[in-house]
N, C-alpha and C positions, 0 to 999 in steps of 0.2 A: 869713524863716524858711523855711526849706528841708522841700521836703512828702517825704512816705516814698513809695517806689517799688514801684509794683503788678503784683504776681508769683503772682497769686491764679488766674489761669485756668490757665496751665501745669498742672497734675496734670490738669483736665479733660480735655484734647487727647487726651495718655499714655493715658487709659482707651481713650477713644475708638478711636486705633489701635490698642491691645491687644484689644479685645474686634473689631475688624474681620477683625483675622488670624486670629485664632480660628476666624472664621464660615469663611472663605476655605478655611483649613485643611482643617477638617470637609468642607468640599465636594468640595477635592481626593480628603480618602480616600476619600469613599462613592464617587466616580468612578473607583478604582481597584480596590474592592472591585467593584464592579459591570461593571468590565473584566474581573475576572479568572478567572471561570469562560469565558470568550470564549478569551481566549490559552491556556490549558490545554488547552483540546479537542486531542483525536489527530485524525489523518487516518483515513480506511475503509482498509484494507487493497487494495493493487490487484489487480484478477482477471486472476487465470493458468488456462488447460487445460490439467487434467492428464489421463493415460491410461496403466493399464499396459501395459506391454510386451506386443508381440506374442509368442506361443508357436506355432512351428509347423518342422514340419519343413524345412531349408535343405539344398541342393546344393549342400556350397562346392566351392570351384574355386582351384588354383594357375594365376595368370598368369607368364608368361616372355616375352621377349621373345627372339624365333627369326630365323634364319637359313635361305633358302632356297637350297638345292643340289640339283643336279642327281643322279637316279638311278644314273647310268653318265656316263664324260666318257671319251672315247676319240679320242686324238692320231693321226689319220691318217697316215704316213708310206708311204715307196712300198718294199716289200718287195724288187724289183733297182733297179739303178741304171738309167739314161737319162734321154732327153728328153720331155719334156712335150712331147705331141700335139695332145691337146684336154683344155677344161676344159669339162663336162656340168651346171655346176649354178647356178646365181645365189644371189649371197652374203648368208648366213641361212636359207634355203629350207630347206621342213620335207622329208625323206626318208623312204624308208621302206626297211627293211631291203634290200639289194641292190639298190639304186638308184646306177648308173653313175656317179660322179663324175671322175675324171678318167683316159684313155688316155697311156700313153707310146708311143713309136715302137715299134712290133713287129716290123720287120723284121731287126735282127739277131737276135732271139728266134725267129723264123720260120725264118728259117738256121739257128741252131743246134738247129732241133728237127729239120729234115730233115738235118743230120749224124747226127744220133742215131738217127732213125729206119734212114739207111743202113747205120749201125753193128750195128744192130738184124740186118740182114738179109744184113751179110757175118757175121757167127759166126752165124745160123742154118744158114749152107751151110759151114762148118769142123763144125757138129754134125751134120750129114746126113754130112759125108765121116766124119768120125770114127765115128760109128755105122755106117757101111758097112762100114765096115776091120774094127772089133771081130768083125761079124758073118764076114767073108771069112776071117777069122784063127782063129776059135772051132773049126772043122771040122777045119784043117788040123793045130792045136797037141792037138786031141783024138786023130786021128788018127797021131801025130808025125810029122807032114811037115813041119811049121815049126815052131822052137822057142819050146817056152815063155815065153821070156822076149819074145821079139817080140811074142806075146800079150798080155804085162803093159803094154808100151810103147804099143801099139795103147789098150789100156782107160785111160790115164793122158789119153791125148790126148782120146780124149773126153767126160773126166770133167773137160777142162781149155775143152773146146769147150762144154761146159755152163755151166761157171763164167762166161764170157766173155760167153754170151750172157743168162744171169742178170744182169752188170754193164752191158749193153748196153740194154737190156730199162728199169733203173732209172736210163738217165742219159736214155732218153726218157722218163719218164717225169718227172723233173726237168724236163729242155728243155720239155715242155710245162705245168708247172705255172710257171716264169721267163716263159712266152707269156701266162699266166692271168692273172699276177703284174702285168703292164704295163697291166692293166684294175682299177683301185683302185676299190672297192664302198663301200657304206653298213653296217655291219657289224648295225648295228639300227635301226629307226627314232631320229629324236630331231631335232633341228635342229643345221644344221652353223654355221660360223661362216663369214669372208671367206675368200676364196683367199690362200694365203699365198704359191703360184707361179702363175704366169700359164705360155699354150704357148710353149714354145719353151725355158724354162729348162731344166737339166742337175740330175738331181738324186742323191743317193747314198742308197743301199741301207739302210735303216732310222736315218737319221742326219736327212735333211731331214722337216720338217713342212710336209704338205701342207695340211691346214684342222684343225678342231676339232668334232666330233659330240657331243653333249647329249643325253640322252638324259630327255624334259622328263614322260613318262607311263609311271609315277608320278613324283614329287619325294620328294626328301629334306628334312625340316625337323628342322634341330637347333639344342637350346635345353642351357644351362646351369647346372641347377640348383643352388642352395646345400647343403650337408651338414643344414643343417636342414630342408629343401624337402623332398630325399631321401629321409630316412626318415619324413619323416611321410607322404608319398608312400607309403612301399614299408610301413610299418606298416598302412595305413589298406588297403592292396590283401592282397585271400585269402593271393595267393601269392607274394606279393613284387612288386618292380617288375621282376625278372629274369625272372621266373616266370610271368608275365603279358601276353597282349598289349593294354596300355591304351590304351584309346580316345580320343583328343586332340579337339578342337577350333581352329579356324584363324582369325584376320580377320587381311587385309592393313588398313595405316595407317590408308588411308583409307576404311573399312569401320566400321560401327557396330555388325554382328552378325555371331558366330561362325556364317560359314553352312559352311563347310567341313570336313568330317571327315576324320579316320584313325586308324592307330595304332601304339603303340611297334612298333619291330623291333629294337631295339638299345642298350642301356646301356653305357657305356665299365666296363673293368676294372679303374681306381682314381680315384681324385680329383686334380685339379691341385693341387700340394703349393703353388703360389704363391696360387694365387684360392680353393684351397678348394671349389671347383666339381667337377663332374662329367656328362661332355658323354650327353648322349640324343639318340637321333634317331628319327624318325616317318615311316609313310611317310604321302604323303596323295597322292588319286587329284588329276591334273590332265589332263582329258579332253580341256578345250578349250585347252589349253596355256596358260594366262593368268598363270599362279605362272610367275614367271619367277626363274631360280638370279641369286643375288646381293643377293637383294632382302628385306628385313627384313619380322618380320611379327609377332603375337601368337597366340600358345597357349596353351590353359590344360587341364588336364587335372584330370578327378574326385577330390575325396576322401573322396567317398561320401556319402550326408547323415544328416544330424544332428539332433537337437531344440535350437532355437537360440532365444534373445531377440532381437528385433529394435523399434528406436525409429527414429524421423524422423532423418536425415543432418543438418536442420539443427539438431536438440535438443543437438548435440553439440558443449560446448564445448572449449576447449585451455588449459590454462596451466601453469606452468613443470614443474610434478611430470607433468603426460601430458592425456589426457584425460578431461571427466567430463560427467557430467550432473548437470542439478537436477532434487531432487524433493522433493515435500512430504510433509512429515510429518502424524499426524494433526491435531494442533495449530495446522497452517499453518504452520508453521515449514518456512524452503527448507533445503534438505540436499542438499549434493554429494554425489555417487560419485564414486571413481573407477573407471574401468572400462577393460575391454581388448579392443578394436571388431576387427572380423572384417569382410568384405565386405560389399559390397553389393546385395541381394537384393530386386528389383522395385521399386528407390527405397529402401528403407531401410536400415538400419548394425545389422548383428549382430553381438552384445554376447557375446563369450567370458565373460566373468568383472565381477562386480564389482555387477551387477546381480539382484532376485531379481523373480519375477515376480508378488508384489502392490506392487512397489514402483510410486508413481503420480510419472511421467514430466513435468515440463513441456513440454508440444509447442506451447503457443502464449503468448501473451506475453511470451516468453522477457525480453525487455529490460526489462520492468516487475521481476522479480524480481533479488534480489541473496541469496547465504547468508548465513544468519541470521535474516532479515526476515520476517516477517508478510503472507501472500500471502489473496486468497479464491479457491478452487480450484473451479475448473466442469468439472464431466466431458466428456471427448472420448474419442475412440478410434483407434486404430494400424489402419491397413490399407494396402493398397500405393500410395494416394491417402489422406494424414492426412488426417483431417478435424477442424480444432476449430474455435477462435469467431476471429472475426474480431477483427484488435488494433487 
């Protein structure tokens, strides 16, 4: 007899694991309930310094970039022709006005002034004889012992004997100014350049160039303004830029301070119709000769001052529309400007436009904040050394 088959514990088991996962369950959720005010938490907001803008009077200033040239440049050439004699000078050497440079031969000049001179003094004795006749003649033609007309002939001659000695008189005086002539001078001080003939060369009558003279006190420094430079230049001056003699400032290249002074002398009469420009030039005193022509430099000239904003050079970001700055709102909330920056003034960036002056600047943790985001803002302040918190 075959016994029945026992299947009697099976449902106990099923409870068993049923009521297990249950517990397991429950544990998992309290463990996520009790996670979950953890993961929720926000971060602190990161601390930035901020600082309004500085408010104070600025001296802006147009830079140019300038060209130095000489006050006077004057091409020595040799007023007669001859030979080169002597050369008087070493090449570069500073001169000063009539300071001998170089002799040609004077000895056919010498000649031809003692022609002259004797020329001089045969019609001095045709005007003594001629004046004697007049006089011998005058008596006798009053008298009518000689005739009139031999009188008139007599006063022709030595009214011809005059003439002669009149042209005699101005061809020595020539002869000796062609004698003058063979002694080539410094016409003003300046520095000359090399010899372009040596002695012994042939030279012709204002055709050869004998050196180059510079004349280096004062200099000329001229710069190229733009049409917008121009007038705001010449608006911002009383009397115009024509009107006025503006005061410049100078550093060569390698110079980090405008130590050198001068001022306009000169504005051109229209604009370069291809660049748009318009040439200015400035004199500026060079005493110890050291601006040397040819030689580039930097000017900037006043455009008077102004009540300007000014923030930190490095608050100043850049991206594609220009640039701006951040600043916080009351809220903490970061807020771009955009703004419109002007030079720079004892280290800091003057702000034409776009800025108002309680607006509060980030000047230090710049890189902690981003726009839009939630900052906590610590007071600092703008001076010509920022001062805020350390990042």
């Amino acid at each position: 007899m075959t016994s029945p088959s026992r299947k009697a514990p099976a449902p106990t088991i099923s409870l068993w694991t049923s009521w297990l996962a249950r517990i397991q369950g429950a544990a998992v959720g309290a463990a996520i309930t009790a996670a979950a005010p953890v993961a929720l938490a926000q971060p602190a907001p990161p601390p930035v310094t901020v600082a309004a803008p500085l408010s104070r009077p600025v001296t802006e200033w147009q830079e140019h970039a300038a060209r130095i040239e000489p006050s006077a440049r004057v091409e020595l050439r040799a007023r007669v022709s001859g030979q080169v004699d002597q050369v008087h000078f070493t090449d570069g050497a500073i001169v000063r006005a009539g300071d001998l440079l170089f002799t040609l031969d004077q000895r056919p000049f010498q000649i031809a002034l003692e022609t002259a001179r004797a020329e001089v003094a045969r019609n001095e004795a045709r005007l003594l004889l001629a004046e004697q006749q007049v006089a011998r003649y005058e008596p006798l033609a009053a008298s009518r012992i000689a005739p009139q007309a031999e009188l008139d002939s007599r006063r022709s001659a030595l009214r011809e004997a005059q003439a002669g000695l009149a042209a005699a008189r101005a061809a020595e005086r020539q002869a000796e100014l062609d004698l003058e002539f063979t002694e080539i001078r410094a016409p003003r001080p300046g520095r000359v350049s090399d010899r372009r003939v040596d002695a012994g060369n042939l030279v012709q009558q204002g055709q050869t160039v004998l050196t180059t003279l510079l004349a280096l006190d004062p200099v000329y420094v001229t710069f190229d303004p733009s049409e917008a430079e121009y007038l705001r230049q010449a608006r911002s001056a009383r009397a115009g830029l024509r009107g006025t003699s503006l005061p410049v400032q100078l550093r060569l290249l390698d110079e980090a301070e405008f130590s050198r002074e001068g001022r306009v002398d000169f504005v051109d009469s229209a604009f370069d119709a291809r660049s748009g420009t318009i040439r200015v030039r400035a004199v500026v005193p060079n005493p110890d000769l050291f601006l040397t022509p040819g030689s580039f430099a930097r000017i900037r000239l006043s455009t008077g001052e102004e009540p300007s904003l000014l923030v930190p050079d490095a608050s100043v970001m850049a991206d594609q529309t220009g640039r701006m700055v951040l600043t916080v709102a009351a809220d903490g909330t970061v807020t771009p400007r955009q703004v419109r920056l002007g030079p720079l003034s004892d280290g800091l960036r003057v702000v034409r436009s776009g800025l108002a002056p309680e607006d509060r600047v980030i000047i230090g943790g710049l890189h902690r904040a981003r726009p839009g985001m939630r900052v906590t803002a610590e007071q600092g302040r703008i001076g010509p050394s920022p001062i805020a918190s350390a990042d």
